[in-house]
C-alpha positions in Angstrom: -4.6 -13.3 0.6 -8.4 -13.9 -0.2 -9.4 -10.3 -0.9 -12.4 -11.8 -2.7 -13.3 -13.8 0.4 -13.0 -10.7 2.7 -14.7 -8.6 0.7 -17.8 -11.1 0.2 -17.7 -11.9 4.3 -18.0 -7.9 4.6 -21.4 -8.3 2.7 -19.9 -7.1 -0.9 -19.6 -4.0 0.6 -18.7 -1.1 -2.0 -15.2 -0.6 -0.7 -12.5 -2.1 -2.2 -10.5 -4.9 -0.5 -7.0 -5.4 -1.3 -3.6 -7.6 0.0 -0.3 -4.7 0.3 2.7 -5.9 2.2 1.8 -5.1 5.8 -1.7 -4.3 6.1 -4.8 -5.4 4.7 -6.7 -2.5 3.3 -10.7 -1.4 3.0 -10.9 1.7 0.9 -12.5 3.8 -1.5 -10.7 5.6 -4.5 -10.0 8.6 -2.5 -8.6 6.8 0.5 -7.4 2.8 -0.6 -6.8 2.0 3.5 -9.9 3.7 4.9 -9.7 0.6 7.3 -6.6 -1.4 7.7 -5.5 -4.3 9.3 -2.0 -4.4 10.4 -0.7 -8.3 9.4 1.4 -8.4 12.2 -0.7 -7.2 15.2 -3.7 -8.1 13.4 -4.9 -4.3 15.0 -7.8 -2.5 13.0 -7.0 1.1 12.0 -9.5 3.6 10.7 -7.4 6.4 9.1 -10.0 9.4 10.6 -9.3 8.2 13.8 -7.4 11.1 15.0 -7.6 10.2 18.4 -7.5 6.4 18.6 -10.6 6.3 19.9 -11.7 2.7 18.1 -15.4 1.8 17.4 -16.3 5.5 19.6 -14.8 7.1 16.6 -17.6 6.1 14.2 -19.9 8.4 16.1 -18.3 11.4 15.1 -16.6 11.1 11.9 -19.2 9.5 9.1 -22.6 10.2 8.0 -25.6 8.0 9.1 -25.6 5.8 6.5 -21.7 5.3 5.9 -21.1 5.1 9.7 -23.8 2.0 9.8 -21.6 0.2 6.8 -18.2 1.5 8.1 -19.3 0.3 11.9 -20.6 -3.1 10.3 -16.6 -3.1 8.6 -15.4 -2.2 11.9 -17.5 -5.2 14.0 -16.9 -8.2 11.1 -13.3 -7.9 11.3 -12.6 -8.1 14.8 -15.4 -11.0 14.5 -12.9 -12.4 12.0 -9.9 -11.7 14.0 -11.0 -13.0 17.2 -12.6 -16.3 15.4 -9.0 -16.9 13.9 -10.5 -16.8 10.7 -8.3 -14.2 9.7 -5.1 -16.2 9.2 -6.7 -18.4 6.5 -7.6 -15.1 5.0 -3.9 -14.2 5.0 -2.6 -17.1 4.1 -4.5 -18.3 1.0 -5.4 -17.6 -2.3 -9.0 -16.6 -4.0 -9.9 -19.4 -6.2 -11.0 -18.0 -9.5 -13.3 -20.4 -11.7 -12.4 -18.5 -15.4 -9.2 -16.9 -14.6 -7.4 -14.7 -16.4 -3.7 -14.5 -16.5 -1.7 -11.1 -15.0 1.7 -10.5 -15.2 3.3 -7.4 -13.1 6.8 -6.7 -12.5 8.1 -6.6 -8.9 11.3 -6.2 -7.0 12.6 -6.3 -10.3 10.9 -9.9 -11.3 8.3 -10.7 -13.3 4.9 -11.7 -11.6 2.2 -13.7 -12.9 -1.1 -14.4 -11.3 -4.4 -14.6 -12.3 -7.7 -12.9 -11.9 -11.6 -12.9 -12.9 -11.4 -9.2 -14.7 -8.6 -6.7 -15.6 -8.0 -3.1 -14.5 -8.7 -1.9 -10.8 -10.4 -1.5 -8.5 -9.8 -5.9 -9.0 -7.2 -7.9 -7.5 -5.3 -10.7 -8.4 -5.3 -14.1 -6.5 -3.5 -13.0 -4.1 -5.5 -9.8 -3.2 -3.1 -7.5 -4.7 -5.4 -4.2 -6.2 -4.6 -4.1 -10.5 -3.8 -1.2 -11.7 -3.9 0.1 -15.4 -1.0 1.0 -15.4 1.0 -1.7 -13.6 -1.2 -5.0 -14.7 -0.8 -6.4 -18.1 -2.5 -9.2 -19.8 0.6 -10.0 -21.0 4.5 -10.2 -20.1 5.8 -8.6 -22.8 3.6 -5.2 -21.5 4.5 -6.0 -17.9 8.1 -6.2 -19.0 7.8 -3.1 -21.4 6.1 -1.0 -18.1 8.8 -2.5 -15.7 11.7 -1.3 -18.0 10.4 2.3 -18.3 9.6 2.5 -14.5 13.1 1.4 -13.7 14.6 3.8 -15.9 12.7 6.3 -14.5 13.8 5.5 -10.9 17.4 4.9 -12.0 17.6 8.6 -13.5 15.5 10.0 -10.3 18.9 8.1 -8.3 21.3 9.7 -10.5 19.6 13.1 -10.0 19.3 12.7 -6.4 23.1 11.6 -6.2 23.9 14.9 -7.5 22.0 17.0 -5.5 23.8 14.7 -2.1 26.9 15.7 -3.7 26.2 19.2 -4.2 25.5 19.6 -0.7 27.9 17.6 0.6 30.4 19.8 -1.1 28.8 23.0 0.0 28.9 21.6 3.8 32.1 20.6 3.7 32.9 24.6 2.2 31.3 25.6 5.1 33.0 23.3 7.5 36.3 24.6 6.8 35.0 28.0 6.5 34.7 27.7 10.1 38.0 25.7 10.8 39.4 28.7 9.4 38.0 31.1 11.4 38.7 29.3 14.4 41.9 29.2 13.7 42.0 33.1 12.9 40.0 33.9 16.2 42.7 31.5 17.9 45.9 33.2 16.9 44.6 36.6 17.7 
C-alpha cells in the first residue's frame, strides 16, 4: 500500500497513515484507526461515530480546528474512493529514494522491506506502521524478537490448554453429578 502517498494526498496531515490487513488506518497515538477504510467495501469509518451518522458526525464530536482537518480526512477519501484512485493506493508500493532495509517476522516468516527512517510512527513500503519493538534493522534482531514472541505465545497456549482442561473436567463432574441425581430422583 502507498501509506506515504495517502498520507501526502491528505495534505501531510499529522495523523498517521498506515497499511493493517483489512482496513486502512488514519490515527493518532491514542487511537491508530481514528478513520478507517474498510479494503473490501472501501467504506470510511470514524471510530466516535456512535451512531453512524457519517460526515453529520463531525459536527458533534471534534473541536473546531480538529473537526476542519478530520472533515477535510473525511471529504479526500471518499474523493479518492469515488475517483478509483484508491485501488492504486492499495495495490502499490511507496517508492523510497534512500531506503533502508527492515526485517520483521510474520506468520512465522521472516519479512524484509524497506523504509526512509526507523522506529514508528513510519511505515515500511508497504504502508505497514514500524514499531520498536517489532522492526529491526537487521534479521538477526527480527529473528531474535520473533523467537521470544513465539515462546511467549506458545507458553500463553500451554497455559490456556490447562485452564480448558481444568474446566472441562469440572463440567464433566458436574454433568454426572446430575446424571446421578436424575437417576436417584428416578428410582424413588
Amino acid at each position: 500500500m502507498k501509506a506515504r502517498l495517502l498520507k501526502k494526498l491528505l495534505n501531510d496531515t499529522g495523523y498517521s497513515v498506515s497499511n493493517n490487513k483489512e482496513y486502512i488506518a488514519v490515527g493518532s497515538p491514542l487511537c491508530h484507526d481514528l478513520m478507517s477504510v474498510n479494503k473490501e467495501t472501501l467504506k470510511v469509518k470514524y471510530a466516535l461515530d456512535t451512531f453512524r451518522e457519517g460526515r453529520k458526525c463531525f459536527e458533534e464530536t471534534s473541536q473546531k480546528s480538529e473537526k476542519t482537518e478530520l472533515l477535510f480526512i473525511w471529504d479526500k477519501l471518499h474523493e479518492i474512493i469515488d475517483s478509483g484512485q484508491i485501488q492504486d493506493i492499495l495495490n502499490g508500493k511507496d517508492e523510497i529514494e534512500n531506503p533502508l532495509p527492515v526485517f520483521t517476522v510474520e506468520d512465522g516468516e521472516l519479512v524484509e522491506s524497506v523504509t526512509d527512517k526507523y522506529g514508528w510512527p513510519n511505515t515500511d513500503d508497504d504502508g505497514v506502521c514500524m514499531y520498536e519493538n517489532t522492526h529491526f534493522p537487521n534479521k538477526k534482531k527480527a529473528i531474535q524478537y520473533g523467537i521470544k514472541e513465539y515462546k511467549a505465545a506458545k507458553e500463553n497456549t500451554i497455559d490456556r490448554i490447562k485452564d480448558l482442561q481444568s474446566d472441562l473436567s469440572k463440567v464433566n463432574e458436574r454433568l454426572i453429578k446430575y446424571e446421578n441425581y436424575i437417576q436417584h430422583l428416578e428410582h424413588l
